[in-house]
N, C-alpha and C positions, 0 to 999 in steps of 0.2 A: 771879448771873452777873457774870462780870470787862467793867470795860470791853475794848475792844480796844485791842492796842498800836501798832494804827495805823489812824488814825481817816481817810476820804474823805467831805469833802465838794464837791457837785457845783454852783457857784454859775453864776450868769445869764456867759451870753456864753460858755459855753464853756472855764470856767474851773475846773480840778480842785483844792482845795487839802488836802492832806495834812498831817496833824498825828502826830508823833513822841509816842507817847502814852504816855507808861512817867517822868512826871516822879521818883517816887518812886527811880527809879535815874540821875537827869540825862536820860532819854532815851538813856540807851546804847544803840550797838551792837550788842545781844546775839543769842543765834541766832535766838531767837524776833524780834526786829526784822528782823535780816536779811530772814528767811524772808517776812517779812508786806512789806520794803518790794520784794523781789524776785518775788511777786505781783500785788503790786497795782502795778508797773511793768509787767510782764507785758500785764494786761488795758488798761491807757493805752496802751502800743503798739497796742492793736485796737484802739482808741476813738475815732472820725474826728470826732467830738461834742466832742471835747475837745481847746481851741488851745493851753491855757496847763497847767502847772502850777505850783503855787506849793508849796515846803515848808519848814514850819513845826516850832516845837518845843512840846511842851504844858509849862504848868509855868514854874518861874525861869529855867532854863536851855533854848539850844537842842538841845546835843549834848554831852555829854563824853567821844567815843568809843567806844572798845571797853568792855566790860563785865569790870573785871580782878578782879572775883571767878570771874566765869564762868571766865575765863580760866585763874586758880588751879588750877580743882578738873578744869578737860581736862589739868592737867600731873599726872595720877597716875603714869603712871612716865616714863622717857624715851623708851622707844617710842613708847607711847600719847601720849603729850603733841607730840611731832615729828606725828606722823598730826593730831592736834585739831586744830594750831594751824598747819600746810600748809593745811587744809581750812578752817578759818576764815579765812585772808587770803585763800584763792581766791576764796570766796562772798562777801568784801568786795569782793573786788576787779569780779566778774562784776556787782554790787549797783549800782558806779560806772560801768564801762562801760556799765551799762543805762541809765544818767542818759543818757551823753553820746549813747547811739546812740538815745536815744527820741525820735519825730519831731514833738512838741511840744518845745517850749523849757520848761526850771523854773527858776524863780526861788528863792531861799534866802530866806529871811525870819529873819535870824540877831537874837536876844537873851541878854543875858547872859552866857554862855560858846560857845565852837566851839573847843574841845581835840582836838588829835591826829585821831584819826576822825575828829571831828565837825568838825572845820577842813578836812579831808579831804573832809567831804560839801560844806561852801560854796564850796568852790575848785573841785568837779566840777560845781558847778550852771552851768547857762550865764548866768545872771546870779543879785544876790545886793544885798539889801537890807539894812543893819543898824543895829539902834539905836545910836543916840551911847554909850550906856554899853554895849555889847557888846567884850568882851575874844578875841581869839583867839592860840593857840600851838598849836604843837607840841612836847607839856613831855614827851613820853616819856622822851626825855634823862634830866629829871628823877630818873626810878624806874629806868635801869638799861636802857631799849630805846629807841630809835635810832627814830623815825618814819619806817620806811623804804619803806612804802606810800603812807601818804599822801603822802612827799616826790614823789613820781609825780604827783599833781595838783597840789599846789603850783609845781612847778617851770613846770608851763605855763600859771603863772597872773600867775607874779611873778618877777623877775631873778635870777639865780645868789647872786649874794652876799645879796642879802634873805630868800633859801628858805635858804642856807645856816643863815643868823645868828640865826634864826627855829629852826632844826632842831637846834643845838647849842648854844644856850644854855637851851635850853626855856621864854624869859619869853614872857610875854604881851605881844601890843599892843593900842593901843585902837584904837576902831571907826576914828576919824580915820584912822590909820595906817595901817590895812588899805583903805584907799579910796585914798589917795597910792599904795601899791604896786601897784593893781590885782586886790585879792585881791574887793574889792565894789565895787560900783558908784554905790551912795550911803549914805547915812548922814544919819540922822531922827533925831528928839527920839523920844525911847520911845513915848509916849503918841501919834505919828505913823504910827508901824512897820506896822501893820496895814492903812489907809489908803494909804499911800503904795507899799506893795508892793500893791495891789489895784490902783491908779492905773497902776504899770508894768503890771500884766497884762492888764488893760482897751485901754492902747495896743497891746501885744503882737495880742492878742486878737482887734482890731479890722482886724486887715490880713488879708489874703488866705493862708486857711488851707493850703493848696495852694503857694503861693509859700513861705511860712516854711519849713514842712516840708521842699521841697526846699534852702531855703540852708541849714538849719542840719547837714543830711548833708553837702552843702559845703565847711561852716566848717569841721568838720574835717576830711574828709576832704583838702584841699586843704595844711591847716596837714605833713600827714606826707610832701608832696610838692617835689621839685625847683622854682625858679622855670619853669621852660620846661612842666614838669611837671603845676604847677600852673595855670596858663595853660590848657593843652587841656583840660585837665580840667573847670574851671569854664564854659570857652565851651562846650562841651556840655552842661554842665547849665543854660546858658541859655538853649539852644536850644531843651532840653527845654521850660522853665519859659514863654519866648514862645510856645511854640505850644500852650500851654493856651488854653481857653476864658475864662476868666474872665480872665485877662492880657491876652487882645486887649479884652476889655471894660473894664477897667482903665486902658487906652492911652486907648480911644474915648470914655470917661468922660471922660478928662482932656482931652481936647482938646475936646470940645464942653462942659466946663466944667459938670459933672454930677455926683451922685453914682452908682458904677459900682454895677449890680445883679448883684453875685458870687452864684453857686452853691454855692460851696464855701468 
């Protein structure tokens, strides 16, 4: 029996982490990855047990993408290869929006590489941890295609001419780099990586499960809205979020100088 190409484990506090389990190919993209990471998002949407997720890459590398053998053999004619690879960026694409619409926060936990897709995935995560020697691009350029998917997360991650210059020269930068631009959030000595992104999810984790889950539909939803727009929008969902129960406990906690006994 084959391992699985994507591995769930369910660790203390409410914390899911996910492992890209297919090292022997970089951890690509492939449809069998899709497939399994578009599942097992699926059931984390139901999963009120679970505050955080963290994802991970098994192996040297986090992600290199799409899988361009796979790729190869869906271009058997022009037809057929048009239909594959429509339907391949869909289910990439649906795989990403399930990140951002899922009402846990995930954390990236990037080493090594994060190439094209796989730059793609760290830039969709809502936050992203990476080692000091972790390299990312978007080198499609490279081979002749144009990152033109993943330019779609990137771009609302990091400024126009940094996603440009990133997009059309295909080099790599290192982890430093990607932390100046805001594509991650911190940047660990290797031998830290594991620890320190368990550290963010543990804070994460430890807040008001109920609360998170409402800001982080929020975040974005707010981010695709007019200022005026955006404004009414969020004050109703604070509305919402103070007239929970455990928010009023949360307040009465803080003012009589307690720790608050949440429910949820």
């Amino acid at each position: 029996m084959t391992d699985p190409i994507l591995v769930r484990e369910d660790l203390e506090g409410g914390i899911a982490r996910l492992t890209l389990n297919s090292p022997g190919s970089l951890n690509a993209l492939s449809d069998t990855m899709l497939a399994a990471l578009s599942d097992e998002l699926a059931r984390l949407a139901q999963d009120t047990a679970t505050k955080v997720v963290v994802l991970r890459g098994a192996g040297k590398v986090f992600c290199a993408g799409h899988d361009l053998k796979e790729m190869q053999a869906g271009r058997a004619t022009p037809d057929q290869g048009a239909a594959y690879f429509a339907d391949l960026f869909a289910r990439c694409a649906a795989v990403m929006q399930a990140i951002t619409t899922l009402p846990q926060p995930v954390i990236a936990s990037a080493h090594g590489i994060a190439t094209a897709a796989g730059c793609q995935l760290v830039a969709t995560c809502d936050m992203a941890v990476a080692a000091a020697s972790t390299r990312f691009g978007m080198n499609g350029v490279n081979i002749g295609l144009f990152c033109s998917t993943p330019m779609v997360a990137l771009t609302r991650n990091v400024s126009a001419k940094q996603a440009f210059e990133m997009l059309v020269t295909g080099e790599f930068i290192p982890a430093s780099r990607a932390a100046e631009i805001g594509l991650v959030n911190r940047v660990v000595e290797p031998e830290m990586l594991e620890a320190e992104t368990l550290a963010l999810a543990r804070t994460v984790a430890s807040k008001l499960g109920a609360a998170v889950r409402i800001g982080k539909r929020a975040f974005y939803d707010q981010a695709q809205l007019s200022l005026a727009e955006a404004y009414a929008h969020t004050g109703a969902v604070m509305v919402t979020n103070m007239l929970l129960r455990d928010t009023d406990e949360g307040i009465t906690a803080f003012i009589e100088k307690r720790d608050p006994n949440w429910k949820t």
